[in-house]
C-alpha positions as CSV (number, residue, x, y, z in Angstrom):
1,X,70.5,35.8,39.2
2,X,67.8,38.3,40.5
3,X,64.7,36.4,38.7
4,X,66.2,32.8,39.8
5,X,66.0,34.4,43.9
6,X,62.4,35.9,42.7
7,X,61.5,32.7,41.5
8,X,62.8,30.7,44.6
9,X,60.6,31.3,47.4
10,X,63.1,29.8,50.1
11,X,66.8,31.7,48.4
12,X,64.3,35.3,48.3
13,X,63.1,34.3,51.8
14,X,66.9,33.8,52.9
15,X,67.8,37.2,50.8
16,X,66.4,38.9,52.9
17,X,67.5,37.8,56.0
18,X,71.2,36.9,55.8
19,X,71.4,34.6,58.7
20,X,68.9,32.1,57.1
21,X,71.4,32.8,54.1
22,X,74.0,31.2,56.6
23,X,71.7,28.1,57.2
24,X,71.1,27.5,53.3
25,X,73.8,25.1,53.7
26,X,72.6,23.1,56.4
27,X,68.9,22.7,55.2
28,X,70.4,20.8,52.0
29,X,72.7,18.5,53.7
30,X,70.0,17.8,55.8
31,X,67.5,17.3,53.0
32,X,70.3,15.3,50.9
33,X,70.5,12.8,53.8
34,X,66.4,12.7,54.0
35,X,66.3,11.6,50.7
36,X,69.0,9.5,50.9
37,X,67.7,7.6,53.9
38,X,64.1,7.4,52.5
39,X,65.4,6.3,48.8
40,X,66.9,3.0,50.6
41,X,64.7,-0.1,50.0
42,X,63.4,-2.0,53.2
43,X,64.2,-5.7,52.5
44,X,64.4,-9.3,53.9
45,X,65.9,-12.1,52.1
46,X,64.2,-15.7,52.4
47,X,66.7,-18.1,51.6
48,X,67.3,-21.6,51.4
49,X,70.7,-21.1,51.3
50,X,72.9,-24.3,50.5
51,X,70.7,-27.0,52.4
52,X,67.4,-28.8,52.1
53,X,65.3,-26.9,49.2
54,X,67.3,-26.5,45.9
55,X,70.9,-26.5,47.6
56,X,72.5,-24.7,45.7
57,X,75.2,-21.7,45.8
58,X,73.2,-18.6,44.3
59,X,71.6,-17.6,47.4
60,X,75.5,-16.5,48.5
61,X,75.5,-14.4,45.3
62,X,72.3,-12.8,46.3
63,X,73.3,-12.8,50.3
64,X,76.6,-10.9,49.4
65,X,74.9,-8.4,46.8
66,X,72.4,-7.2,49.2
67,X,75.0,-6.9,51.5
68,X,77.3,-4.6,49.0
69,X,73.6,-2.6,48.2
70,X,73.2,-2.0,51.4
71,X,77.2,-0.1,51.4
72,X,75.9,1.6,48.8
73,X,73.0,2.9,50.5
74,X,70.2,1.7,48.1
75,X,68.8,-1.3,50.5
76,X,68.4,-1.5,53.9
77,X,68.4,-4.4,55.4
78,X,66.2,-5.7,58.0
79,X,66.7,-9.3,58.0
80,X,67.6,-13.2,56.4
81,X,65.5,-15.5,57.2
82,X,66.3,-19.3,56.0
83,X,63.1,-21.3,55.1
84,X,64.6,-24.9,55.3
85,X,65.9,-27.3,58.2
86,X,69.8,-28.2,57.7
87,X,70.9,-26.2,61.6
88,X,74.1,-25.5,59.9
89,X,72.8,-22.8,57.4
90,X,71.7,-20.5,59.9
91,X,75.5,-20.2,61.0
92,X,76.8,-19.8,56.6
93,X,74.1,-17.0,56.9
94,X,76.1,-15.7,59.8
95,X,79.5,-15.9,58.5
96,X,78.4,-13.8,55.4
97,X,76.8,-11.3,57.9
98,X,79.9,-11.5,60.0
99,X,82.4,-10.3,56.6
100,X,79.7,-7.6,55.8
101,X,79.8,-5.9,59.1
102,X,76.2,-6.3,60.2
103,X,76.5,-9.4,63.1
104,X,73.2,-7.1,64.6
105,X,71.1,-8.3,61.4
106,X,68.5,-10.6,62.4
107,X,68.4,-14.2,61.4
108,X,65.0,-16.2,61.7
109,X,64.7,-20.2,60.6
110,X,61.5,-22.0,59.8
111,X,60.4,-23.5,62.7
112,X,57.9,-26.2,61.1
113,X,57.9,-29.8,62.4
114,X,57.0,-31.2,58.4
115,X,60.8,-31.0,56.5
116,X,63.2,-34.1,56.2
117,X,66.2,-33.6,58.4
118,X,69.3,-33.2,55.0
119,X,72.8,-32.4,55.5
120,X,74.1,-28.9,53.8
121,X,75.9,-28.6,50.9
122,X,79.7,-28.8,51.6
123,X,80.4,-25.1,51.5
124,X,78.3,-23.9,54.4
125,X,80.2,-26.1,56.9
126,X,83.3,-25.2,55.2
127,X,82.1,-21.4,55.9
128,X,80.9,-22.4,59.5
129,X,84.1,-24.3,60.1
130,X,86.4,-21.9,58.8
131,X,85.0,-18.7,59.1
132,X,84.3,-16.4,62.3
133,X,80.3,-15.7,63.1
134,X,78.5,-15.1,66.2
135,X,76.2,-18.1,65.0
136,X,76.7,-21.8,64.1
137,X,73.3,-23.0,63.7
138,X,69.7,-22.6,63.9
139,X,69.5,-23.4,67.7
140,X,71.2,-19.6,68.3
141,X,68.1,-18.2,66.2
142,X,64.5,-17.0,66.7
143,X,61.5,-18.7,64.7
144,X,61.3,-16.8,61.2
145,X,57.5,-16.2,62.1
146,X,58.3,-14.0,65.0
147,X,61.4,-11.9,63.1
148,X,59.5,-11.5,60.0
149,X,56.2,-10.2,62.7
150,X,59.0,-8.0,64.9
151,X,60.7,-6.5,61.9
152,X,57.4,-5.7,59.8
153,X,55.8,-4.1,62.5
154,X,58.4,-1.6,63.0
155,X,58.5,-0.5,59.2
156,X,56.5,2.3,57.4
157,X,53.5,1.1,56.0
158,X,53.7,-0.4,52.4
159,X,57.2,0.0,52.4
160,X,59.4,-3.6,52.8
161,X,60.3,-5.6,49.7
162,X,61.0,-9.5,50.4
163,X,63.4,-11.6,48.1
164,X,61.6,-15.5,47.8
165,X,65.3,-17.2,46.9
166,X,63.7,-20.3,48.5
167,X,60.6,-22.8,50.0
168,X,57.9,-20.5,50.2
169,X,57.5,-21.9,54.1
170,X,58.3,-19.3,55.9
171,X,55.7,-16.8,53.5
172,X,52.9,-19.5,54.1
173,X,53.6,-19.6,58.1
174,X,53.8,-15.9,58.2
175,X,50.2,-15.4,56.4
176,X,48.4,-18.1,59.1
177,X,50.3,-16.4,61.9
178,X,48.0,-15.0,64.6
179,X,48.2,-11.7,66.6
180,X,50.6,-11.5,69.2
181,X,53.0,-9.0,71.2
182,X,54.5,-7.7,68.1
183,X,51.5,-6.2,66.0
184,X,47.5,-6.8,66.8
185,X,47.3,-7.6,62.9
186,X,46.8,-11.2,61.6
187,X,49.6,-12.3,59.7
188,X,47.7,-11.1,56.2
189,X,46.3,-7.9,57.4
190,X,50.2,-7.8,58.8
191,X,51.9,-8.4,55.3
192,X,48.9,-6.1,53.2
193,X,49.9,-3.3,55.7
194,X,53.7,-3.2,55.9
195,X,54.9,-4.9,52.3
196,X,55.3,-3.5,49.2
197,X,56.7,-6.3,46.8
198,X,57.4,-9.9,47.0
199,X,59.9,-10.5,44.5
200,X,59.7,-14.8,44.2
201,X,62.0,-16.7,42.6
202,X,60.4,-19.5,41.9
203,X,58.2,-21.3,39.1
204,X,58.8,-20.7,34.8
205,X,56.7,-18.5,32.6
206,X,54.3,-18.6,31.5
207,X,54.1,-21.8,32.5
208,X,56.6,-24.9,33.5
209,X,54.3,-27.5,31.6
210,X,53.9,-30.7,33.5
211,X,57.0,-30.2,35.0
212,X,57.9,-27.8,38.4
213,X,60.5,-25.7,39.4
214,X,62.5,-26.3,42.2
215,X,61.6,-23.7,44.2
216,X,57.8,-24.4,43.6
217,X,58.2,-28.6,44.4
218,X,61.5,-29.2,45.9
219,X,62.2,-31.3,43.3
220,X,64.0,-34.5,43.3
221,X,65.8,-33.7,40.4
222,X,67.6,-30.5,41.9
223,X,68.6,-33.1,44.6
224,X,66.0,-31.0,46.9
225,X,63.8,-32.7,49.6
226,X,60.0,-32.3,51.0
227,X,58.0,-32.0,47.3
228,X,54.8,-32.3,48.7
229,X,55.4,-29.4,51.8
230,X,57.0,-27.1,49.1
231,X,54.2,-27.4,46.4
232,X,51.2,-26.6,48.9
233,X,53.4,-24.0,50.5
234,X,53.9,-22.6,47.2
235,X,50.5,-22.8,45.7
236,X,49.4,-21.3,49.1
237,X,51.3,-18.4,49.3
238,X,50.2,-17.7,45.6
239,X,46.7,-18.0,45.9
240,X,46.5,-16.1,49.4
241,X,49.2,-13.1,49.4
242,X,46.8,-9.6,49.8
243,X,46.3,-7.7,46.6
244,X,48.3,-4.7,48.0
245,X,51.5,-6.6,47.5
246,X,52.8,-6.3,43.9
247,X,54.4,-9.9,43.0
248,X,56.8,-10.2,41.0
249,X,57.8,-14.1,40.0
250,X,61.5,-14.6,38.0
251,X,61.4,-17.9,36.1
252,X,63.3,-20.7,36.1
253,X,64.2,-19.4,32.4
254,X,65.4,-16.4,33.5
255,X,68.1,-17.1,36.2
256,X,69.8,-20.1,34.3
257,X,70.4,-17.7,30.9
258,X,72.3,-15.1,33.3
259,X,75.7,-15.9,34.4
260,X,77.4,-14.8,37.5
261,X,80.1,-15.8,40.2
262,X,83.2,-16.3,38.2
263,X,84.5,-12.5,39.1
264,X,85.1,-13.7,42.1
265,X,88.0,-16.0,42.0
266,X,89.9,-12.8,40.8
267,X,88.6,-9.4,42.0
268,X,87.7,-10.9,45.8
269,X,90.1,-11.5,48.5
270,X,91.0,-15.2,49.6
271,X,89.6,-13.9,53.3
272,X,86.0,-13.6,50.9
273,X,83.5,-16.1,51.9
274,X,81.3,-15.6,49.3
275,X,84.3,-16.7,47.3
276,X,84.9,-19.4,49.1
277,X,81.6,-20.5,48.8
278,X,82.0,-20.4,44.6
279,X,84.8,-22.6,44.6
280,X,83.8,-24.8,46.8
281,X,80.5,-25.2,44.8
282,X,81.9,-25.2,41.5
283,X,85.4,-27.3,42.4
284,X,87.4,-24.7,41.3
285,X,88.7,-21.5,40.4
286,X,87.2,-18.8,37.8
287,X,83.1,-21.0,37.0
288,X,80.1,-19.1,37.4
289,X,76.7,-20.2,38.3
290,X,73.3,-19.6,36.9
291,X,71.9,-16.3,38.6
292,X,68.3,-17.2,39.8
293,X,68.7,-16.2,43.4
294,X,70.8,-13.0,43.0
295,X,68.8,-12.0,39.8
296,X,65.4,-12.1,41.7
297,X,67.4,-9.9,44.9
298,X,68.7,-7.3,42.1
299,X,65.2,-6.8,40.8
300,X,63.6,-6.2,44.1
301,X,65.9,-3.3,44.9
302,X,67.0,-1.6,41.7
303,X,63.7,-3.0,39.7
304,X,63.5,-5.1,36.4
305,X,65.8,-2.8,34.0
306,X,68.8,-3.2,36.2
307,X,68.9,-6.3,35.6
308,X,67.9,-6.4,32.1
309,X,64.7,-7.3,32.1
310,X,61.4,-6.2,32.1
311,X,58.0,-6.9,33.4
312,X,55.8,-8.9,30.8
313,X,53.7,-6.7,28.5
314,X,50.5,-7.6,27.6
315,X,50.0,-10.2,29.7
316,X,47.0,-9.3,32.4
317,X,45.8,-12.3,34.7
318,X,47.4,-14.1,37.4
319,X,50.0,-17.1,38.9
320,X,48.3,-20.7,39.4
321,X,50.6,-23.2,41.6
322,X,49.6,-27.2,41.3
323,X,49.2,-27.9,45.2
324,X,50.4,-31.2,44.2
325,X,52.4,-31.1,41.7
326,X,54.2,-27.2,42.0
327,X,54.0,-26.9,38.5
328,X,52.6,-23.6,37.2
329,X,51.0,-21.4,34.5
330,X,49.9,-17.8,33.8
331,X,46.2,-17.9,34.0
332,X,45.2,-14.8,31.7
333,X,42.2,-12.4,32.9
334,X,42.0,-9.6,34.6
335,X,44.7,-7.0,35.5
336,X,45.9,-8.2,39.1
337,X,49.1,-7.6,41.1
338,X,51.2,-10.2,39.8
339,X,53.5,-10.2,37.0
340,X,56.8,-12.2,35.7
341,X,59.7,-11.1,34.5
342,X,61.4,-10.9,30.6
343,X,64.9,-11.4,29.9
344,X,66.6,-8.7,27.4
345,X,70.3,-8.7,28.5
346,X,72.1,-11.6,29.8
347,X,74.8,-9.4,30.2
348,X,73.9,-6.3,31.7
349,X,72.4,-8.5,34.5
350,X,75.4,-10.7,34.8
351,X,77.6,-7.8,34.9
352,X,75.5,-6.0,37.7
353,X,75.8,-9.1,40.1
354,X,78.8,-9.4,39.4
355,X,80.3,-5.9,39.9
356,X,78.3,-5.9,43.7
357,X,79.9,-9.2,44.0
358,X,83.0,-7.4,44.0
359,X,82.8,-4.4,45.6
360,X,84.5,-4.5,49.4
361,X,82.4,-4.1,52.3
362,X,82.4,-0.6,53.4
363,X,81.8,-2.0,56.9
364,X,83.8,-4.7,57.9
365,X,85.7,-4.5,61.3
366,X,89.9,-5.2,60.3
367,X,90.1,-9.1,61.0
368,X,86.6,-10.1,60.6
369,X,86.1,-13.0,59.3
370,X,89.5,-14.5,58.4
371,X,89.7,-17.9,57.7
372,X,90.3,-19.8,61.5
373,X,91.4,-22.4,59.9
374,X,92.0,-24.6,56.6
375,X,93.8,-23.6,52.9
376,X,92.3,-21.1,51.6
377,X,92.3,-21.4,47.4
């Protein structure tokens, strides 16, 4: 006992003076609650959730579980921003906000005048309809430039992680943005400052052949819209991202091998929009999806082994995007910030989505977010 005080120098310090003994306590709680705060992970989530894009369900998977990560104190949350045009997504957005707790978490839209007007999937205006928000559509919003500016310039330097679930649109208008009241940094010299990683779901690997991947192209056959705005979006945002960002892209091959969604039908209250959302998608109780969006969101808070995967190994070069086309392929060369992920464990990552997907929200205010109206399944 004597040599563990010797060898301390703060416990021999507080030896010999008992009333720093007294405050002992104190400093650790308070440097248990440092860590704490400082071991939560910065992010915003881009998202095309449910309309124009890749409509499809996923992004509420990946919505809900950085929602639950948040509870847990491992994320932080800063914003969602939605990178397609459908008005009523902004409001689904909202609504899964709204059942988390956090109505205060800033929403953004892309603001461009170059995507095709395209109703949302059914479930967000079952969500909007049904559901209590503060927000219906994208007319209650600000333009995603301007929260992605406010919200970066308030964070520590090299510190945010973003979650690319959708259109790269919103990355692309954020690099070409200009100074303004928020940060005297160009958009680049903004993102190179302030973000860590880009986690991006989007394109396969090491390459998607002639082919694209929805997220890269928009393509038609993912009943998505606006090919030719989503490829050179894409391929920009690729090509122009600073070197201090680590990328890390999660194929199209990883997210349909991984499973997810089903729990929800049984572990989730009927008052669960994210629930809601699965069965309306599916047409049915107790179906899961493929995991792309909420795969890519794991990995950018917990990293690639909690989800099973890795990075690739032995596999130094870079990303090329087809401005044209959005198909891509791993150009090998030099060491770069980019890599793509590996899937080992199907499972483990299905499971992990799965049990956030299920956790209840630590912060919802009693009678938040009840169904107004409608049968719930």
């Amino acid at each position: 006992h004597t040599h563990f005080i010797s060898s301390n120098p703060l416990l021999a310090m507080c030896a010999g003076a008992p009333q720093l003994g007294r405050m002992v306590p104190l400093l650790i709680v308070s440097m248990i609650i440092a860590v704490r705060v400082s071991a939560r992970v910065p992010l915003i989530i881009d998202t095309d959730i449910g309309g124009g894009g890749c409509r499809d369900v996923d992004d509420v998977a990946a919505i809900c579980m950085a929602h639950a990560l948040a509870d847990n104190g491992e994320a932080e949350l800063l914003a969602i921003v939605q990178d397609t045009q459908p008005p009523a997504c902004a409001g689904a957005i909202s609504v899964l906000n709204n059942f988390y707790g956090r109505d205060d978490l800033p929403i953004g839209v892309y603001r461009g005048i170059d995507l095709t007007p395209s109703p949302p999937l059914p479930f967000v205006d079952d969500l909007v309809a049904n559901w209590s928000s503060p927000i219906k559509n994208t007319s209650q919003v600000s333009d995603a430039v301007h929260v992605y500016r406010r919200v970066l310039s308030a964070q520590r330097d090299h510190s945010v992680v973003i979650s690319s679930i959708g259109l790269l649109t919103n990355l692309k208008a954020l690099l070409q943005s200009a100074p303004d009241k928020h940060s005297h940094l160009s958009g680049r010299d903004l993102v190179a400052r302030k973000v860590a990683v880009l986690a991006v779901m989007g394109g396969a690997y090491p390459s998607s052949g002639p082919t694209c991947e929805c997220n890269f192209c928009a393509a038609s056959a993912w009943g998505g819209l606006d090919h030719q705005v989503a490829a050179e979006a894409s391929a920009y945002v690729v090509k122009h991202m600073p070197p201090e960002v680590k990328i890390i892209f999660s194929g199209f091959e990883i997210g349909i091998a991984v499973q997810s969604g089903a729990a929800l039908s049984s572990c989730a209250p009927e008052s669960n929009p994210c629930r809601r959302a699965y069965i309306d998608y599916e047409g049915g109780l107790n179906r899961s999806r493929h995991s792309w969006d909420p795969l890519t969101t794991l990995v950018a808070v917990r990293g690639a082994a909690a989800a099973g995967c890795r990075e690739c190994t032995n596999c130094s070069g870079s990303n090329w995007v087809n401005a044209t086309s959005g198909s891509n392929r791993w150009i090998d060369g030099r060491s770069s910030n980019q890599t793509y992920l590996v899937l080992h464990n199907s499972t483990k990552a299905g499971k992990a989505i799965d049990d956030l997907l299920c956790q209840l929200p630590r912060h919802q205010v009693p009678g938040n977010s009840q169904p107004t109206s409608g049968i719930v399944v």
